[in-house]
PDB file as gemmi writes it, atoms N, CA and C in Angstrom:
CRYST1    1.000    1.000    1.000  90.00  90.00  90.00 P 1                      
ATOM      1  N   UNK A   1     -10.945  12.722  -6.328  1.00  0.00           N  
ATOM      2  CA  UNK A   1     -10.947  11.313  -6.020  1.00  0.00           C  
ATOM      3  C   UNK A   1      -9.591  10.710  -6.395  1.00  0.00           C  
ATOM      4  N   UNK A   2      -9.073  10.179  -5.435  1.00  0.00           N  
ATOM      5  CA  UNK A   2      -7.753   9.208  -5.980  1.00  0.00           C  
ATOM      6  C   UNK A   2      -7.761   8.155  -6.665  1.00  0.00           C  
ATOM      7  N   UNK A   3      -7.353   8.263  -7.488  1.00  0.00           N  
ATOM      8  CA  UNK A   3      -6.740   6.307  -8.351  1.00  0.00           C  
ATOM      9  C   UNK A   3      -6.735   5.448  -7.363  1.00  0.00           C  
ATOM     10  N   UNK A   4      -6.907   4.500  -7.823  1.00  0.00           N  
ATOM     11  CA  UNK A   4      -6.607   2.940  -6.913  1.00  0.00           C  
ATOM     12  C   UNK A   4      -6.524   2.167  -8.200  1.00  0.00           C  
ATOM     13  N   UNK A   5      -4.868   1.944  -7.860  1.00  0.00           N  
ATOM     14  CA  UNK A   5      -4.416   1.010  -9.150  1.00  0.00           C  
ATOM     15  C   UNK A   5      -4.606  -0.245  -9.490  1.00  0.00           C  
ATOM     16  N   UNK A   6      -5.175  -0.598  -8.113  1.00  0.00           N  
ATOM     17  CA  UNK A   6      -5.737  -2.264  -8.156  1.00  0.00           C  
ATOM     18  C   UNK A   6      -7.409  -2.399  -8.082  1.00  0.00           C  
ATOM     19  N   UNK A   7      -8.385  -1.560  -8.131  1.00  0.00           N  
ATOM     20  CA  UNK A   7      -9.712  -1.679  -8.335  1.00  0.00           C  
ATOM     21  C   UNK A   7      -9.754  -1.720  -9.923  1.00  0.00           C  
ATOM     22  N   UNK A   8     -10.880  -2.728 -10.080  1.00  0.00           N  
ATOM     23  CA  UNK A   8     -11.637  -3.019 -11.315  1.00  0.00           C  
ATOM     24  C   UNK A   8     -12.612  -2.240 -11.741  1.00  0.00           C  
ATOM     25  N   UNK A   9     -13.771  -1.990 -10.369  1.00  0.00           N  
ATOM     26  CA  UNK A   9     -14.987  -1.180 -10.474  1.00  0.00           C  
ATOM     27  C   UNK A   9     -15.890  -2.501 -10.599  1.00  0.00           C  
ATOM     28  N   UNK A  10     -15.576  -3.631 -10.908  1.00  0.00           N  
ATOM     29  CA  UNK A  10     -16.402  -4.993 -10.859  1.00  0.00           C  
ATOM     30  C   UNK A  10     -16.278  -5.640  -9.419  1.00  0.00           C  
ATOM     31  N   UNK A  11     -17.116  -6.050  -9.292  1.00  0.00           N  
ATOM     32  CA  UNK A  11     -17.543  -7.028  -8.147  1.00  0.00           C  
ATOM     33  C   UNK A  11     -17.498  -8.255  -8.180  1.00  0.00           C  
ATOM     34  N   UNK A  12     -16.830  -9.147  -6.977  1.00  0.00           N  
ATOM     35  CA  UNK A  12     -16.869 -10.970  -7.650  1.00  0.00           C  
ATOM     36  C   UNK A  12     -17.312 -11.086  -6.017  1.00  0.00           C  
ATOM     37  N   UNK A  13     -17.772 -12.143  -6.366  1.00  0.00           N  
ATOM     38  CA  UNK A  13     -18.296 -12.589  -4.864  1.00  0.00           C  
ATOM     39  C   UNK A  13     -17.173 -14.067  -4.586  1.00  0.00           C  
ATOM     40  N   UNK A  14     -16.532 -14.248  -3.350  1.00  0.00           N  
ATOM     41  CA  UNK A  14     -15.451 -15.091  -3.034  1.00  0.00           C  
ATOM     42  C   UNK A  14     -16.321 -15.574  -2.200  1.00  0.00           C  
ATOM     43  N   UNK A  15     -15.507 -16.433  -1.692  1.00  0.00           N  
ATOM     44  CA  UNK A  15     -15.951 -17.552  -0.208  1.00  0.00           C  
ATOM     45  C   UNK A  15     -14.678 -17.313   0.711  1.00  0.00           C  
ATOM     46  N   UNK A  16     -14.889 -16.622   1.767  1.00  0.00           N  
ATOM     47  CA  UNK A  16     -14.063 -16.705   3.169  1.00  0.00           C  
ATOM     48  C   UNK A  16     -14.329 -17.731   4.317  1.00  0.00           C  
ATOM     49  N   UNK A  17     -13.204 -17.722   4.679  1.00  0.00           N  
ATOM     50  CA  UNK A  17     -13.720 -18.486   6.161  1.00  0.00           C  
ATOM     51  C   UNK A  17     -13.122 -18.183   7.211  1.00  0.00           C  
ATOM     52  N   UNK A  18     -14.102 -17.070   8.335  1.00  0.00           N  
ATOM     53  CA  UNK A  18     -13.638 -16.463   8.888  1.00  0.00           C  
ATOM     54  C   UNK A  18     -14.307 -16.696  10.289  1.00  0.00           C  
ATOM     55  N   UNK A  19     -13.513 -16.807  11.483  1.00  0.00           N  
ATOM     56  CA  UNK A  19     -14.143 -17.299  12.924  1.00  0.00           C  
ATOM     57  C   UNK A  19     -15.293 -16.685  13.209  1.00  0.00           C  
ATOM     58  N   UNK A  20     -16.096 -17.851  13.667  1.00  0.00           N  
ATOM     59  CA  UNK A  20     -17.566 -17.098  13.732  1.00  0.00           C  
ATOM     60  C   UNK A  20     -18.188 -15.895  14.803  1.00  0.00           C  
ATOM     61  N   UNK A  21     -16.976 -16.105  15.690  1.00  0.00           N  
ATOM     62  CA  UNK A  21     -17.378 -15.325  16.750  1.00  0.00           C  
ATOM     63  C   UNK A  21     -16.796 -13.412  16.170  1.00  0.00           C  
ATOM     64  N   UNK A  22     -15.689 -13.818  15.269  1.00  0.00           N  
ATOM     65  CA  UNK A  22     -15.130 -12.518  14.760  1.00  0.00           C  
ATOM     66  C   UNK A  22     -16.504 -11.891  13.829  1.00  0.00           C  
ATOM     67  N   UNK A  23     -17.363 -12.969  13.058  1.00  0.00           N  
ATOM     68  CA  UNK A  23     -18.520 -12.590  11.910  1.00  0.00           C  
ATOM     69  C   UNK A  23     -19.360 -11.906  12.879  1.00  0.00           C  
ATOM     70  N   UNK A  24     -19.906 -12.424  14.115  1.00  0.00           N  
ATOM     71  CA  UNK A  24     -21.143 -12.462  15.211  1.00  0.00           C  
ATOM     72  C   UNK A  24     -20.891 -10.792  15.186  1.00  0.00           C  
ATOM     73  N   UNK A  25     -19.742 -10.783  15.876  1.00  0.00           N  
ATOM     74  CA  UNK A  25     -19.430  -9.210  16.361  1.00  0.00           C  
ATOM     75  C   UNK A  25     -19.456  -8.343  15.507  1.00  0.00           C  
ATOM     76  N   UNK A  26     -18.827  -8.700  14.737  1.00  0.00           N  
ATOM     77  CA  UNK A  26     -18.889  -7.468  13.491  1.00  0.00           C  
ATOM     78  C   UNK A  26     -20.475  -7.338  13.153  1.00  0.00           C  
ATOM     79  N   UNK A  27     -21.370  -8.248  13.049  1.00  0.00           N  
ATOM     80  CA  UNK A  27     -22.462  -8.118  12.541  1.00  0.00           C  
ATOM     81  C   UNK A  27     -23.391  -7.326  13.622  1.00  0.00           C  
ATOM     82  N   UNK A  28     -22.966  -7.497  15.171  1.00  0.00           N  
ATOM     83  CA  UNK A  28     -23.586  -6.714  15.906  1.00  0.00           C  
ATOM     84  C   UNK A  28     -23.457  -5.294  15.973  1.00  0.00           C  
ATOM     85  N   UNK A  29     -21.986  -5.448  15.428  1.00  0.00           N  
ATOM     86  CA  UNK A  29     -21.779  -3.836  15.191  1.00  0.00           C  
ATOM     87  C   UNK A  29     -21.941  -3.040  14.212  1.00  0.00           C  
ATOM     88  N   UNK A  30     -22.596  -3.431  13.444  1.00  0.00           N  
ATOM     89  CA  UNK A  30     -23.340  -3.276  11.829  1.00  0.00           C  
ATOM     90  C   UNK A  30     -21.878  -2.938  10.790  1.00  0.00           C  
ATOM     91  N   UNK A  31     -20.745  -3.799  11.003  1.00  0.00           N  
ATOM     92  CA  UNK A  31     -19.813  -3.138  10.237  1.00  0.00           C  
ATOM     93  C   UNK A  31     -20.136  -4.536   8.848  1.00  0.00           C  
ATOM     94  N   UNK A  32     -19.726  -3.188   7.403  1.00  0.00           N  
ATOM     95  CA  UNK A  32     -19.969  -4.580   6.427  1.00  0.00           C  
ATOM     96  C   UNK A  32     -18.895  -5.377   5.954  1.00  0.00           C  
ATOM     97  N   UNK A  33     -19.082  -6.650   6.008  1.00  0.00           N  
ATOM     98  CA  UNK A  33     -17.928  -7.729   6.206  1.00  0.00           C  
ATOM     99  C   UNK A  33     -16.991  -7.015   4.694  1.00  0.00           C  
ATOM    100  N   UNK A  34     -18.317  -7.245   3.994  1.00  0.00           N  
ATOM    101  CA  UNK A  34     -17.343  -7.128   2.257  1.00  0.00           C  
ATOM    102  C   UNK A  34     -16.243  -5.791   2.311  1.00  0.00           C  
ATOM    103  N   UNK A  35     -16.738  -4.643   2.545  1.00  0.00           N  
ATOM    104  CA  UNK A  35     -16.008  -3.372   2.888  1.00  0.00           C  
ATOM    105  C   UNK A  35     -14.949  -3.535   3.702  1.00  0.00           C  
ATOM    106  N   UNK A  36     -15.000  -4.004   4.503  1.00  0.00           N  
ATOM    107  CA  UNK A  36     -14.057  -4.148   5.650  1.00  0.00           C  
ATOM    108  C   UNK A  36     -12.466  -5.033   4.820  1.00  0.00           C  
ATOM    109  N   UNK A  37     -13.331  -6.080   4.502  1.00  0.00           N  
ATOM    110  CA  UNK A  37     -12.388  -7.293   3.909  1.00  0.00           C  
ATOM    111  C   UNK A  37     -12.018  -6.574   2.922  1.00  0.00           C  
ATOM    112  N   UNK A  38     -12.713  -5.675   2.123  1.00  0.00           N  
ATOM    113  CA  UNK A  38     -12.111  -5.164   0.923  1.00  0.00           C  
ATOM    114  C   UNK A  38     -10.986  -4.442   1.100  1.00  0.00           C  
ATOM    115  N   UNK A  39     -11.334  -3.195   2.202  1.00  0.00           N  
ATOM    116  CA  UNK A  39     -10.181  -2.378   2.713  1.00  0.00           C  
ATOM    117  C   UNK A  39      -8.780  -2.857   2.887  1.00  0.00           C  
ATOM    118  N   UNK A  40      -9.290  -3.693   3.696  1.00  0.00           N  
ATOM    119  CA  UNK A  40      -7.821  -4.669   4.387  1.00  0.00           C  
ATOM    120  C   UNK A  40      -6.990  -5.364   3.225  1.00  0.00           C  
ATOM    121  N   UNK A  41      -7.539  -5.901   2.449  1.00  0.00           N  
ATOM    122  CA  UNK A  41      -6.568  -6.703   1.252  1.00  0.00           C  
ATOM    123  C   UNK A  41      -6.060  -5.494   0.367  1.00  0.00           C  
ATOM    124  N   UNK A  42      -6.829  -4.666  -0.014  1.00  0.00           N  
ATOM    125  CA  UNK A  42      -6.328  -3.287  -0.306  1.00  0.00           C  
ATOM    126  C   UNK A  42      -5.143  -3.187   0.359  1.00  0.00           C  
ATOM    127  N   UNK A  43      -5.188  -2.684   1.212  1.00  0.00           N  
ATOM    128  CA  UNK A  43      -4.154  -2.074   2.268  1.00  0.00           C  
ATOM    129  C   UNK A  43      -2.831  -3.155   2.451  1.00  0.00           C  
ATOM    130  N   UNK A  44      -3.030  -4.067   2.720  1.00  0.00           N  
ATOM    131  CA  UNK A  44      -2.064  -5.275   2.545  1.00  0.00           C  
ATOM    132  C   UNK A  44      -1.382  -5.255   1.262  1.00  0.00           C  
ATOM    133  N   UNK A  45      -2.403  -5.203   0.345  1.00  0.00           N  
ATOM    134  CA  UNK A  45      -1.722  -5.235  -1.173  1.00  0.00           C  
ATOM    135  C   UNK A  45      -0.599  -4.444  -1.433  1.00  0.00           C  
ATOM    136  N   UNK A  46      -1.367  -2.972  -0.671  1.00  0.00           N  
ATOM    137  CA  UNK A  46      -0.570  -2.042  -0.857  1.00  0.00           C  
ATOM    138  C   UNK A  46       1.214  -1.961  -0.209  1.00  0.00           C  
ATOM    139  N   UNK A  47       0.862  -2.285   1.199  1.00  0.00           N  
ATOM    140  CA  UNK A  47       2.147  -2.428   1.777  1.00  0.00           C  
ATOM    141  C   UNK A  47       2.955  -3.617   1.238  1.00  0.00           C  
ATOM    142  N   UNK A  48       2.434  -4.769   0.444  1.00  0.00           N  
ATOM    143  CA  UNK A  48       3.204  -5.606   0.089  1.00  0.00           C  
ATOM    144  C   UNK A  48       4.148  -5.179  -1.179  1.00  0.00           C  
ATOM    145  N   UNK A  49       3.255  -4.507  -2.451  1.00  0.00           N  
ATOM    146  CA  UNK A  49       3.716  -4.056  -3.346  1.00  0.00           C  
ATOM    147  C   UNK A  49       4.868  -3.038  -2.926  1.00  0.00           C  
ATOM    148  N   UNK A  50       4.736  -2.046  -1.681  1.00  0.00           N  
ATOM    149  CA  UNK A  50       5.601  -1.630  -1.419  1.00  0.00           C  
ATOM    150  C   UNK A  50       7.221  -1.662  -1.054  1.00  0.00           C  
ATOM    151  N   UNK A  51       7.048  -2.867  -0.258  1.00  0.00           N  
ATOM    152  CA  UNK A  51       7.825  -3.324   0.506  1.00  0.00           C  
ATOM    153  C   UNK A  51       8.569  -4.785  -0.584  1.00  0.00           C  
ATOM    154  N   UNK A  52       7.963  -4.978  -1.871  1.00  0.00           N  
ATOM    155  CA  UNK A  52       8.756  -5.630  -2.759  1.00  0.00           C  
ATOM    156  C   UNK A  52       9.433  -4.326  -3.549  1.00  0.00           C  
ATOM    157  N   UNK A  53       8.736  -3.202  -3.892  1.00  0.00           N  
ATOM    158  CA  UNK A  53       9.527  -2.493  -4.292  1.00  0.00           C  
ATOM    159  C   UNK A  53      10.764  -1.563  -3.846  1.00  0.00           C  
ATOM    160  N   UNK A  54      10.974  -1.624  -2.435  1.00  0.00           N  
ATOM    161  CA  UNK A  54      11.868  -1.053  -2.110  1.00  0.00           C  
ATOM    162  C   UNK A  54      13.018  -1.795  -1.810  1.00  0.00           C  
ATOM    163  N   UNK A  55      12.542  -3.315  -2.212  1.00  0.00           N  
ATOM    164  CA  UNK A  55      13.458  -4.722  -1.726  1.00  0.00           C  
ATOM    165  C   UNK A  55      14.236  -4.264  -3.589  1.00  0.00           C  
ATOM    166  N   UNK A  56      13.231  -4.473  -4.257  1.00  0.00           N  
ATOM    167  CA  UNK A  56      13.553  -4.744  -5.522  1.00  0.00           C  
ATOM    168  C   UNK A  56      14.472  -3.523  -5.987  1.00  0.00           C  
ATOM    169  N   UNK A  57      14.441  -2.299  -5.674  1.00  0.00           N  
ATOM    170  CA  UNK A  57      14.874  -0.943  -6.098  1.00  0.00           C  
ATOM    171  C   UNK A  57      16.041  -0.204  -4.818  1.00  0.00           C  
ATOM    172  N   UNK A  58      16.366  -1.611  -3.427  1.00  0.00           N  
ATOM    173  CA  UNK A  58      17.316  -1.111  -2.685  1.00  0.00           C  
ATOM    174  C   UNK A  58      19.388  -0.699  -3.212  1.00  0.00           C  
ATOM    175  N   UNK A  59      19.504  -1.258  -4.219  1.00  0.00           N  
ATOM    176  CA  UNK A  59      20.473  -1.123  -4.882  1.00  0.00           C  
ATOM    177  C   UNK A  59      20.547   0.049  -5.679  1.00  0.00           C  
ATOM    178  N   UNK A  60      19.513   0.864  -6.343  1.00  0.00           N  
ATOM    179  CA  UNK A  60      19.621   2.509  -7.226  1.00  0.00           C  
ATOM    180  C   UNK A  60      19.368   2.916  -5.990  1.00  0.00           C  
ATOM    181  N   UNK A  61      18.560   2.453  -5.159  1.00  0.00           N  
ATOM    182  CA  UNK A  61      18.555   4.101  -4.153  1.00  0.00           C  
ATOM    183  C   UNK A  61      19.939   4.398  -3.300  1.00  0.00           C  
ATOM    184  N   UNK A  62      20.421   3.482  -3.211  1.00  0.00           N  
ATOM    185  CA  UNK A  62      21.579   2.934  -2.497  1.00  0.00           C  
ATOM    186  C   UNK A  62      22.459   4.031  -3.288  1.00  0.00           C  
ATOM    187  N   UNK A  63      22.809   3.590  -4.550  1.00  0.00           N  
ATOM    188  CA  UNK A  63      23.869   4.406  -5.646  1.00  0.00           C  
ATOM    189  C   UNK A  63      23.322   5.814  -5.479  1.00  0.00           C  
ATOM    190  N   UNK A  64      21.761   6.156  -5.873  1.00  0.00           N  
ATOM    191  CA  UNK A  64      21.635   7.532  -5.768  1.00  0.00           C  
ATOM    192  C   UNK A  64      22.474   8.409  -4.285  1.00  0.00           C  
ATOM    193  N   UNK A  65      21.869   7.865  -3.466  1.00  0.00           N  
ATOM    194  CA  UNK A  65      21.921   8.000  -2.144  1.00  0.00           C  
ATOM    195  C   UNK A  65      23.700   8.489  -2.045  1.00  0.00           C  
ATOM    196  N   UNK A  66      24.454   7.719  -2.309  1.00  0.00           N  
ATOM    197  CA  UNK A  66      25.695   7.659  -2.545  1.00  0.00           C  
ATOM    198  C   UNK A  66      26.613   8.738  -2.840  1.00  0.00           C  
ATOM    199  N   UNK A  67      25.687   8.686  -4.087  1.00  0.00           N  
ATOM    200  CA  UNK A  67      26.124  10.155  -5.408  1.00  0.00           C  
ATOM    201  C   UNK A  67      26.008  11.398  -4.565  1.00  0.00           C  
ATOM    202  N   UNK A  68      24.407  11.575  -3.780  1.00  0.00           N  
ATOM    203  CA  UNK A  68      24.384  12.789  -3.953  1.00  0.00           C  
ATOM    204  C   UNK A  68      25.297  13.083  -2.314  1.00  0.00           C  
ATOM    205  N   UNK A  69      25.600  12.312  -1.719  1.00  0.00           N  
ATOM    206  CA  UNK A  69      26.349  12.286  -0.568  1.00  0.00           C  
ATOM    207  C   UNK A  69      27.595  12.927  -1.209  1.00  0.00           C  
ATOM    208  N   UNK A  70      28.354  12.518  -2.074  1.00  0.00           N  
ATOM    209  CA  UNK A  70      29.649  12.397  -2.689  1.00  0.00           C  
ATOM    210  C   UNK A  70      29.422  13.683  -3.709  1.00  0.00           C  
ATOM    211  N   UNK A  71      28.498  14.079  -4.512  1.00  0.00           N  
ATOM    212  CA  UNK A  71      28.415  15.400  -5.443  1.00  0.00           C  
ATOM    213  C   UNK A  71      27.445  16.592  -4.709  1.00  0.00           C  
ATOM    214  N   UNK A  72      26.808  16.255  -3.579  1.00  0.00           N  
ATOM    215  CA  UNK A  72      25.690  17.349  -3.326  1.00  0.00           C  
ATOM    216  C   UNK A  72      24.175  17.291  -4.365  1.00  0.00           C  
ATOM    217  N   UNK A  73      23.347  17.856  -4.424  1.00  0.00           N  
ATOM    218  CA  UNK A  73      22.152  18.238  -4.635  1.00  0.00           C  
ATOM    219  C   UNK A  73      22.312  19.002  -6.215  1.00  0.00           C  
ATOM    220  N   UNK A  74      21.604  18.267  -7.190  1.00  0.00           N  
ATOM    221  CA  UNK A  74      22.522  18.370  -8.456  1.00  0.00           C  
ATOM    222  C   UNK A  74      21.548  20.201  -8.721  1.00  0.00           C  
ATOM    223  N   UNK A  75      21.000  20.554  -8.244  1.00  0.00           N  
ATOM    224  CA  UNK A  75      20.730  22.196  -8.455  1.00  0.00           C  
ATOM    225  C   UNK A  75      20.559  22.879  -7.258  1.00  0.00           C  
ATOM    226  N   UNK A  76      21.150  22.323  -6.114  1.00  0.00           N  
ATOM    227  CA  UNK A  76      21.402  22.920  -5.141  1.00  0.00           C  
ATOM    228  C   UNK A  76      21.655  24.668  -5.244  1.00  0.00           C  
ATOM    229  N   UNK A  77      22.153  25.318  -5.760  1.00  0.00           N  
ATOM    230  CA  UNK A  77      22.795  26.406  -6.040  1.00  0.00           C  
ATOM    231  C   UNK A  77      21.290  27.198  -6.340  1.00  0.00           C  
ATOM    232  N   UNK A  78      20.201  26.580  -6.671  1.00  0.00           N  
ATOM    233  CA  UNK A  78      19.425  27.550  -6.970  1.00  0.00           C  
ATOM    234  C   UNK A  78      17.879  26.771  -5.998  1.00  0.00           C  
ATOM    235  N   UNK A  79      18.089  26.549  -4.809  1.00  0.00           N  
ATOM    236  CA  UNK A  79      17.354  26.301  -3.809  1.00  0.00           C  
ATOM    237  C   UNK A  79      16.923  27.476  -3.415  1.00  0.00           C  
ATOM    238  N   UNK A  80      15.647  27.735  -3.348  1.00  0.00           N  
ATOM    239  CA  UNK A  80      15.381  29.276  -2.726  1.00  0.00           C  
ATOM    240  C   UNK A  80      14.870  29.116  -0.883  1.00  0.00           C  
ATOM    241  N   UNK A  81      15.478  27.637   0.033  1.00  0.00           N  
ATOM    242  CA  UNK A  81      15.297  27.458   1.371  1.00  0.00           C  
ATOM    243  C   UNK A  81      15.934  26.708   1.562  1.00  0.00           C  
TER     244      UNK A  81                                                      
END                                                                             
């Protein structure tokens, strides 16, 4: 089973407000709102956290990036492919 660094394992119940015709359908299609909604903010979370961290960390990768352009692969010599 994988980690999920942002689950509690607790449950809160929120208030959405979401177009009714989007609720209708989903409900005809037996999908469950909470799961669904859960997934998605998950997933959002995830790409957001991401995408601040590669904003936040574009300057070392930048330098790494740099280095190993300019020195090579610091144990290159003992790559076995």
């Amino acid at each position: 089973m994988k980690h999920d660094p942002i689950a509690s394992g607790k449950r809160k119940s929120v208030n959405l407000s979401i177009d009714s015709g989007v609720v209708e359908a989903a409900r005809e299609a037996g999908i469950n709102l909470s799961k669904i909604s859960e997934a998605a903010l998950r997933n959002a979370t995830k790409v957001e956290r991401d995408r601040r961290w590669r904003e936040e960390n574009r300057e070392w990768a930048e330098s790494v990036n740099r280095w190993v352009e300019e020195h090579g692969l610091p144990l290159e010599k003992y790559r076995l492919f």
